[in-house]
mmCIF file of the N, C-alpha and C atoms, coordinates in Angstrom:
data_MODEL
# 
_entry.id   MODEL 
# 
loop_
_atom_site.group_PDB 
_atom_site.id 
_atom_site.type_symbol 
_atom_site.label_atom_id 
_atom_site.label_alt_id 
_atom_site.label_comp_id 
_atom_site.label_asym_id 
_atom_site.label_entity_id 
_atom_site.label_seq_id 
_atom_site.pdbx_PDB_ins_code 
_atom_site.Cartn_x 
_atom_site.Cartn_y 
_atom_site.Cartn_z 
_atom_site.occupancy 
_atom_site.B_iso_or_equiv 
_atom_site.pdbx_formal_charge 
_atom_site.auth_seq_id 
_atom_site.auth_comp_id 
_atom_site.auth_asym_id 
_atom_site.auth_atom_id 
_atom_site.pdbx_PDB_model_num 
ATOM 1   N N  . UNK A 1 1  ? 33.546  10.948  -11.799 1.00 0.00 ? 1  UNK A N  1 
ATOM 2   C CA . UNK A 1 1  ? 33.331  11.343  -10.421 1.00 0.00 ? 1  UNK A CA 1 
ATOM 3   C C  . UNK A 1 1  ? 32.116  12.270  -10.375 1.00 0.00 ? 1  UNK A C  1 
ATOM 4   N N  . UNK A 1 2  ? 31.112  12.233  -9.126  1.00 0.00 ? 2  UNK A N  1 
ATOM 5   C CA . UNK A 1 2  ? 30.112  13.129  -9.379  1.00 0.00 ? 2  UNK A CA 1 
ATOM 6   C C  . UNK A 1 2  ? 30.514  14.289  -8.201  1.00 0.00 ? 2  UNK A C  1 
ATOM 7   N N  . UNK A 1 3  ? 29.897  15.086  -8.832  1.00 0.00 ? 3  UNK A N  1 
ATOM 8   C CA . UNK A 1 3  ? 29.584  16.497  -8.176  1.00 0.00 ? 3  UNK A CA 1 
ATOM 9   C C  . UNK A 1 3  ? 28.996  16.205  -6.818  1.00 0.00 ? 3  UNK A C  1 
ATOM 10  N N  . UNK A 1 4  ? 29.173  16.758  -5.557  1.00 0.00 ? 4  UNK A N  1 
ATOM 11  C CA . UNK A 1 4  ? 28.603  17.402  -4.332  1.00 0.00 ? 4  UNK A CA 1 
ATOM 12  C C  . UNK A 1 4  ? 27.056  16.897  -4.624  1.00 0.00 ? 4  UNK A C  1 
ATOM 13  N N  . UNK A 1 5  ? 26.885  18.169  -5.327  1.00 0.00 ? 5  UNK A N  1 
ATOM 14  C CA . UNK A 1 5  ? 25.535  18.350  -5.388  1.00 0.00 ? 5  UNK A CA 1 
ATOM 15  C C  . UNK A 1 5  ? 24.798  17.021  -6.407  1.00 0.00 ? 5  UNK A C  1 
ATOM 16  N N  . UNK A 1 6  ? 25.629  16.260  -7.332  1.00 0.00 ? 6  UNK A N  1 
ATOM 17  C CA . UNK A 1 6  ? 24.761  14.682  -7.679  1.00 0.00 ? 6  UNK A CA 1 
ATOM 18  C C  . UNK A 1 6  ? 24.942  14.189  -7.005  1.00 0.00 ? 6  UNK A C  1 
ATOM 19  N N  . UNK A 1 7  ? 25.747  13.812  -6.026  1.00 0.00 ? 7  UNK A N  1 
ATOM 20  C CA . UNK A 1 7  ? 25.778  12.892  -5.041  1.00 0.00 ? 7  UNK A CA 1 
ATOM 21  C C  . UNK A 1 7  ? 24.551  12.820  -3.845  1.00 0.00 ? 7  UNK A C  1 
ATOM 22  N N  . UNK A 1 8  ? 24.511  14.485  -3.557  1.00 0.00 ? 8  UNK A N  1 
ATOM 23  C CA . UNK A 1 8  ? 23.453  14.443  -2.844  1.00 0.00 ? 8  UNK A CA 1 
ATOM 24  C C  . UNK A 1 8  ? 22.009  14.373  -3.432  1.00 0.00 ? 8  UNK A C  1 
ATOM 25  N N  . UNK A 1 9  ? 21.465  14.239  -4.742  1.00 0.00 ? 9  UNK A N  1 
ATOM 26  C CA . UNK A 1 9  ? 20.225  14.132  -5.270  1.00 0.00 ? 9  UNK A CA 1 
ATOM 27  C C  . UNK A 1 9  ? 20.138  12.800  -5.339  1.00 0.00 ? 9  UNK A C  1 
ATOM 28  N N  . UNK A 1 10 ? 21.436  11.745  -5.491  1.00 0.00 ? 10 UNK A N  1 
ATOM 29  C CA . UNK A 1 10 ? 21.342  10.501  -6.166  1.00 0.00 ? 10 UNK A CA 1 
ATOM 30  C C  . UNK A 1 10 ? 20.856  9.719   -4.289  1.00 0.00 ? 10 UNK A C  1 
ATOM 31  N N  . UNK A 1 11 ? 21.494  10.675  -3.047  1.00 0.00 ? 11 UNK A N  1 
ATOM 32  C CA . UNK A 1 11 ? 21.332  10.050  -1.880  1.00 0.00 ? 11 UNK A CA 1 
ATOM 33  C C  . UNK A 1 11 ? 19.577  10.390  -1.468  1.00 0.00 ? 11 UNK A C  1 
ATOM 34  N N  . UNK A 1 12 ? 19.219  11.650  -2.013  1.00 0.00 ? 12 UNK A N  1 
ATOM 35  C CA . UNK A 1 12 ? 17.720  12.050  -1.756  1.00 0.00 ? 12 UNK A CA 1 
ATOM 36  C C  . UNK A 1 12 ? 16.794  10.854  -2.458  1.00 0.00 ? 12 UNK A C  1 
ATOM 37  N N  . UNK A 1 13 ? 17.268  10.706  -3.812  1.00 0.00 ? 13 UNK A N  1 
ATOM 38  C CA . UNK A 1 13 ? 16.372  9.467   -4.438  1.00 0.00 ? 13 UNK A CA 1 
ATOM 39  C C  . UNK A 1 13 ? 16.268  8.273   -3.939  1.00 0.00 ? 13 UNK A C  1 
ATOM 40  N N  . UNK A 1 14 ? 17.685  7.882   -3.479  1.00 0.00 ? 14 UNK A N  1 
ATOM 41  C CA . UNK A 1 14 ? 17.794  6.462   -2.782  1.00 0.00 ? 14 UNK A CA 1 
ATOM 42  C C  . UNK A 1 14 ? 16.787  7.070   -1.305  1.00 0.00 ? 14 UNK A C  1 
ATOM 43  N N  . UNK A 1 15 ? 16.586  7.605   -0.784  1.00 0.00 ? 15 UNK A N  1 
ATOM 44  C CA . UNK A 1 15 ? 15.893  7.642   0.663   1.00 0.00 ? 15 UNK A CA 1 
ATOM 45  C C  . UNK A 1 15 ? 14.642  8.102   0.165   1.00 0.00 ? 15 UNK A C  1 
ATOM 46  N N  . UNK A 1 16 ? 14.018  8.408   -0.332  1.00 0.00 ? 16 UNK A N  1 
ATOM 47  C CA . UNK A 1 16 ? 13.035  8.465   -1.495  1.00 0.00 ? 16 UNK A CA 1 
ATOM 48  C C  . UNK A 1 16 ? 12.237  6.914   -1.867  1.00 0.00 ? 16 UNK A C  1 
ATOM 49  N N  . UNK A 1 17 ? 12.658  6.539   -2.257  1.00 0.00 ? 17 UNK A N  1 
ATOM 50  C CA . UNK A 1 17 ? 12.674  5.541   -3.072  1.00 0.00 ? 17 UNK A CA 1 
ATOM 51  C C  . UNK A 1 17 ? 12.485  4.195   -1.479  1.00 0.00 ? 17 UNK A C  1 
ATOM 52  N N  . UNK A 1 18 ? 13.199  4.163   -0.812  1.00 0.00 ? 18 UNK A N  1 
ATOM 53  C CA . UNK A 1 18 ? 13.308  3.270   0.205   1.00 0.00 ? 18 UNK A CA 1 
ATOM 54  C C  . UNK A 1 18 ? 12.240  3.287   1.082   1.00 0.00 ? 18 UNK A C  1 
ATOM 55  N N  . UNK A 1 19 ? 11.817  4.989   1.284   1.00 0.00 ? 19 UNK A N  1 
ATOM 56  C CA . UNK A 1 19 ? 10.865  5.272   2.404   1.00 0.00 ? 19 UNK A CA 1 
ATOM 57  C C  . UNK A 1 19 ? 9.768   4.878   1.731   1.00 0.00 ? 19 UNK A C  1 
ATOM 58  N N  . UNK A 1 20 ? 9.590   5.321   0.173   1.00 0.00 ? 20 UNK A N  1 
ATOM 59  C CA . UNK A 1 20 ? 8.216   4.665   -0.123  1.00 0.00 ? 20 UNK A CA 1 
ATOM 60  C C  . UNK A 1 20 ? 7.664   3.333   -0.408  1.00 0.00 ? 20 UNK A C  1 
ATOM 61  N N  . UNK A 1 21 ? 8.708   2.841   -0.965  1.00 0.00 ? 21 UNK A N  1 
ATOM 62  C CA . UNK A 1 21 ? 8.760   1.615   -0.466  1.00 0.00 ? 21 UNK A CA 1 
ATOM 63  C C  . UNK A 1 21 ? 8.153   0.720   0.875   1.00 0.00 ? 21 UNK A C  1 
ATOM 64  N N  . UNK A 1 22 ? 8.861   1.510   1.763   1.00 0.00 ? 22 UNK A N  1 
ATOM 65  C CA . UNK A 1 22 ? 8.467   0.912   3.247   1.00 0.00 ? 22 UNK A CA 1 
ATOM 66  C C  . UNK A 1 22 ? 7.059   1.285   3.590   1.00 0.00 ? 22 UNK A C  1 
ATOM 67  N N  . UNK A 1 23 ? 6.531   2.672   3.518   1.00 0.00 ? 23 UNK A N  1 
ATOM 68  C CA . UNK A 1 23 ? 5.553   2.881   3.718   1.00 0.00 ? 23 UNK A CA 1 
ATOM 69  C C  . UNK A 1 23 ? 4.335   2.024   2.853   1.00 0.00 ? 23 UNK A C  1 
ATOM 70  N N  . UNK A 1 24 ? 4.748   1.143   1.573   1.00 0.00 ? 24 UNK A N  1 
ATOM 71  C CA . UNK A 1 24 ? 3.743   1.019   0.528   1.00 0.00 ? 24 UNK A CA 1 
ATOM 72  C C  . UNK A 1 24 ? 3.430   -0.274  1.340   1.00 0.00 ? 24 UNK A C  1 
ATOM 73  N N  . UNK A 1 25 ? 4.899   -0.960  2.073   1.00 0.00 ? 25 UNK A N  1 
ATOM 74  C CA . UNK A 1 25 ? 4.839   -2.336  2.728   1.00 0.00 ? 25 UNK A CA 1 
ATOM 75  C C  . UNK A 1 25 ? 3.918   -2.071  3.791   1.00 0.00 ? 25 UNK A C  1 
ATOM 76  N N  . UNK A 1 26 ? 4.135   -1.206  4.872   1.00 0.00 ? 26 UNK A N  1 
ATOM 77  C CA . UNK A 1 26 ? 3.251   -0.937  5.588   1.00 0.00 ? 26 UNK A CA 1 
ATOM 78  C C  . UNK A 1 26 ? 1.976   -0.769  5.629   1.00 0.00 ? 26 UNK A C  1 
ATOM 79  N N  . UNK A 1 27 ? 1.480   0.242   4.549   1.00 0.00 ? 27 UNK A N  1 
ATOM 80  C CA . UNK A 1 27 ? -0.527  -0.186  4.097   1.00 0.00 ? 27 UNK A CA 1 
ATOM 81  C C  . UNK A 1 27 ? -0.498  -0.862  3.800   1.00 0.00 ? 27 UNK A C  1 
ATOM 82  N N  . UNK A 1 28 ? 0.207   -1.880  3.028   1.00 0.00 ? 28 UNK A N  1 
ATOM 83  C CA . UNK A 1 28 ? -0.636  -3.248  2.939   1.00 0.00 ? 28 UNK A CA 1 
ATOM 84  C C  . UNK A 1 28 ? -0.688  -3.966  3.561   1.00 0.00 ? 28 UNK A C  1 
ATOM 85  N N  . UNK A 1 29 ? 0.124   -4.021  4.676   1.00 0.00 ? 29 UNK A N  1 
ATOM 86  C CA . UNK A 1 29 ? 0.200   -5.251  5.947   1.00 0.00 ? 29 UNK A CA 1 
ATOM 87  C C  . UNK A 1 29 ? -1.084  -4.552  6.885   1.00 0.00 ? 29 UNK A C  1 
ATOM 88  N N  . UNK A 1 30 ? -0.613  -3.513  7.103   1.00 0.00 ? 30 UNK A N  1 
ATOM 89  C CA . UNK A 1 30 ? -2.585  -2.915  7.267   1.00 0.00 ? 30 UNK A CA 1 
ATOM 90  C C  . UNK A 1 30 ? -3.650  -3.378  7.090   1.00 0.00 ? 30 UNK A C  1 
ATOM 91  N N  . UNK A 1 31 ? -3.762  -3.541  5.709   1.00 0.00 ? 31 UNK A N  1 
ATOM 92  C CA . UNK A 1 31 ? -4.771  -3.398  4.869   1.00 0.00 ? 31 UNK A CA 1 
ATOM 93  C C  . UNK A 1 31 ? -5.029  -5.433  5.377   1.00 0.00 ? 31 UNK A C  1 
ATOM 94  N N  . UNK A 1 32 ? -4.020  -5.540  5.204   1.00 0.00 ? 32 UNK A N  1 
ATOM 95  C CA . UNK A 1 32 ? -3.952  -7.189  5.290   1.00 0.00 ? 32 UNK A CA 1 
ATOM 96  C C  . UNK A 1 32 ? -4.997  -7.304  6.506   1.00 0.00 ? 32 UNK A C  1 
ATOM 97  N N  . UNK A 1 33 ? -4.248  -7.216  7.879   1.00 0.00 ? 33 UNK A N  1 
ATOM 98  C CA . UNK A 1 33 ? -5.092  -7.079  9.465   1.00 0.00 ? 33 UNK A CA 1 
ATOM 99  C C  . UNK A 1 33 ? -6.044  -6.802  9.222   1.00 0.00 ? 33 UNK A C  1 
ATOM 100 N N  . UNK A 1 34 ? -6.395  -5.612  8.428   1.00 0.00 ? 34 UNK A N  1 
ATOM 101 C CA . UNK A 1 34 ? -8.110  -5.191  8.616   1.00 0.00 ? 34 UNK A CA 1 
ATOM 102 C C  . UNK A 1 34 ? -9.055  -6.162  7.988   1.00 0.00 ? 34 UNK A C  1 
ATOM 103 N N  . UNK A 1 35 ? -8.781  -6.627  6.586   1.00 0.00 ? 35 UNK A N  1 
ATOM 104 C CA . UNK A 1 35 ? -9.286  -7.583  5.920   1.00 0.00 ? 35 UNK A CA 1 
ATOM 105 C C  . UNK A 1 35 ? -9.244  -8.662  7.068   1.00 0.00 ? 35 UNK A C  1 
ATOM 106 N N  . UNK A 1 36 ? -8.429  -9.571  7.639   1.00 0.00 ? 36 UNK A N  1 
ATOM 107 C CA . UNK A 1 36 ? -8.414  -10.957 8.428   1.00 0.00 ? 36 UNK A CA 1 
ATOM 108 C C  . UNK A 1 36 ? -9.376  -10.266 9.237   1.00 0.00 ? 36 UNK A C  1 
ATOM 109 N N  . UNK A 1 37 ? -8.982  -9.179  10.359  1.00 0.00 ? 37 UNK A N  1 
ATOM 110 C CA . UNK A 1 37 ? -9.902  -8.672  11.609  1.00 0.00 ? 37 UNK A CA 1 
ATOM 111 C C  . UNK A 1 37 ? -11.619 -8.650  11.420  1.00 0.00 ? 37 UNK A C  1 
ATOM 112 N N  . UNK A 1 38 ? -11.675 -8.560  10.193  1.00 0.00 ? 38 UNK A N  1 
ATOM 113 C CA . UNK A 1 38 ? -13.145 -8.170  10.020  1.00 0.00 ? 38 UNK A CA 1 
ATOM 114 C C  . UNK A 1 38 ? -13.272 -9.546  9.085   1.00 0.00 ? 38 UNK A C  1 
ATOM 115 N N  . UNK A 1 39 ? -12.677 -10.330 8.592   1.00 0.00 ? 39 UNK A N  1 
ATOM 116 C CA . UNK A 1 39 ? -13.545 -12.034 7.752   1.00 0.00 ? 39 UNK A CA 1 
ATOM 117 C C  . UNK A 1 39 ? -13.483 -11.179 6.832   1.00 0.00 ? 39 UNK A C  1 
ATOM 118 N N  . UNK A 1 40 ? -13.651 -9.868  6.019   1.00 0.00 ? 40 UNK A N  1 
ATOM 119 C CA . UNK A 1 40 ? -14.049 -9.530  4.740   1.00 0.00 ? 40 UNK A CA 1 
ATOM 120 C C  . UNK A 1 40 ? -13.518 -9.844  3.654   1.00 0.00 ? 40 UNK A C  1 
ATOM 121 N N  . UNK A 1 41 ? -14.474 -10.677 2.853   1.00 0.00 ? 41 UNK A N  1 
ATOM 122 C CA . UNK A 1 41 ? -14.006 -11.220 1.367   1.00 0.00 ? 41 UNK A CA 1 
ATOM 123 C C  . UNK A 1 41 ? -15.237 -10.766 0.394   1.00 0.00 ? 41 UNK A C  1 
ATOM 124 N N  . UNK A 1 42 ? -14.797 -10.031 -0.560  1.00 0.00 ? 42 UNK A N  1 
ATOM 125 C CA . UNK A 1 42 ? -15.719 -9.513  -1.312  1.00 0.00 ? 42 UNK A CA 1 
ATOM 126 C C  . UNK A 1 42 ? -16.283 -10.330 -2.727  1.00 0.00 ? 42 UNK A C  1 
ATOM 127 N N  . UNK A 1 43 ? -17.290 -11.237 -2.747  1.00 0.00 ? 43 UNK A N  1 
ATOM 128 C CA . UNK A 1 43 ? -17.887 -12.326 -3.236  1.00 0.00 ? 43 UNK A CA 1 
ATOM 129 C C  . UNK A 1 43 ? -19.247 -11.432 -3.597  1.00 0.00 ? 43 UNK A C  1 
ATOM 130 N N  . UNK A 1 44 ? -19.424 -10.894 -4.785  1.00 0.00 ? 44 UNK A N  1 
ATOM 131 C CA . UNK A 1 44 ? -20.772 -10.489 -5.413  1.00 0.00 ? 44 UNK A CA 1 
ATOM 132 C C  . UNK A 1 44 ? -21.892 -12.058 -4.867  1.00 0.00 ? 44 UNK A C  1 
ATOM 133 N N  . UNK A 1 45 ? -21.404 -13.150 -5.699  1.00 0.00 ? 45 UNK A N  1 
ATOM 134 C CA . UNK A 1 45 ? -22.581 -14.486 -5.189  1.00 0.00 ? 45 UNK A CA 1 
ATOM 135 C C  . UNK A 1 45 ? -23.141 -14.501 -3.594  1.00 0.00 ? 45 UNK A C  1 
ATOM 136 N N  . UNK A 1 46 ? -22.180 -13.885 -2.478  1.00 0.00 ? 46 UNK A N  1 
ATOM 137 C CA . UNK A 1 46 ? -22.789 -14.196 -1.355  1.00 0.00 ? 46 UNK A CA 1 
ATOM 138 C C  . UNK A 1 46 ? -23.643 -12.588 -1.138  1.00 0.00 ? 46 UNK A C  1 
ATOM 139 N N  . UNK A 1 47 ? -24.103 -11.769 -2.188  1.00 0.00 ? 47 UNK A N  1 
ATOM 140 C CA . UNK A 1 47 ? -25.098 -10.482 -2.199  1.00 0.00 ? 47 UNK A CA 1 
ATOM 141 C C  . UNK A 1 47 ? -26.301 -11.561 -1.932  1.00 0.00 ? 47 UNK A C  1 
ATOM 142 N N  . UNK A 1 48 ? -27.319 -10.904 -1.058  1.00 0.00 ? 48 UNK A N  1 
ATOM 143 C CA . UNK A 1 48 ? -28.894 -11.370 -1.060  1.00 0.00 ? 48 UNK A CA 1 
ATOM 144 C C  . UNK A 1 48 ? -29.237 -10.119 -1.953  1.00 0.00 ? 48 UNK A C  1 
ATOM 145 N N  . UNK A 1 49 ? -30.694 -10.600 -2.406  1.00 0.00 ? 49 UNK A N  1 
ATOM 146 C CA . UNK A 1 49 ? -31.643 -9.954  -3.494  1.00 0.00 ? 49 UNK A CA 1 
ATOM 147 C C  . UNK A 1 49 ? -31.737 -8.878  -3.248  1.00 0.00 ? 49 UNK A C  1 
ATOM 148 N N  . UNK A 1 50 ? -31.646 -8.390  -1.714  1.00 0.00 ? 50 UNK A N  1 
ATOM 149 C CA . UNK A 1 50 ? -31.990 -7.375  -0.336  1.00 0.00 ? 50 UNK A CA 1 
ATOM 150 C C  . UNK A 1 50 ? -30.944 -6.175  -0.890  1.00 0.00 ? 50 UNK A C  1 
ATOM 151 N N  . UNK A 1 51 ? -29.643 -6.789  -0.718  1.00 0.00 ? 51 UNK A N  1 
ATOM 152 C CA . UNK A 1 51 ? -28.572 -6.064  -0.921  1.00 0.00 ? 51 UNK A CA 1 
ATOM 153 C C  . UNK A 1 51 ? -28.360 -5.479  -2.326  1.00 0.00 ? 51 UNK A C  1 
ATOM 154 N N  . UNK A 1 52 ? -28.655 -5.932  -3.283  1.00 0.00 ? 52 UNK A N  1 
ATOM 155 C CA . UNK A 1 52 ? -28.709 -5.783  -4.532  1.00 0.00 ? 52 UNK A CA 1 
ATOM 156 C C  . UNK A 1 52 ? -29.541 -5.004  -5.161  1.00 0.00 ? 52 UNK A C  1 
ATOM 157 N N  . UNK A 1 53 ? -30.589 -4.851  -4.257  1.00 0.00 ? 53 UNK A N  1 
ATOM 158 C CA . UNK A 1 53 ? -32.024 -3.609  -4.788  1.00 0.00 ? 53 UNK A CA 1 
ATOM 159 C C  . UNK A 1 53 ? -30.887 -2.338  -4.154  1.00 0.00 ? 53 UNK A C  1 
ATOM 160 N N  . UNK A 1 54 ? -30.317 -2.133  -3.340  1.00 0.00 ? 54 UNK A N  1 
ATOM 161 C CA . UNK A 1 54 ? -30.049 -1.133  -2.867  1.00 0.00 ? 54 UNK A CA 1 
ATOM 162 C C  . UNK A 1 54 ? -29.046 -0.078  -3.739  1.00 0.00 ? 54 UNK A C  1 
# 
């Protein structure tokens, strides 16, 4: 049987653990939109000569 007080660290980890989780899902579905919203695909071959001096 656990203690009060493991019970409540083992409930902090689980909500811990869940929230970051969710949040990690969340920037990347972000991250996803911004990439589609803007076409950006990062392809060194489509650099011009232009871009490449810089």
């Amino acid at each position: 049987m656990l203690s009060q007080e493991e019970v409540e660290a083992f409930q902090n980890m689980i909500v811990n653990l869940l929230s970051a989780n969710a949040e990690e899902l969340e920037e990347r579905e972000n991250h996803r939109k911004l990439e589609k919203n803007y076409g950006f695909v990062w392809d060194e071959s489509q650099l011009t000569e232009e871009d490449e001096e810089k």
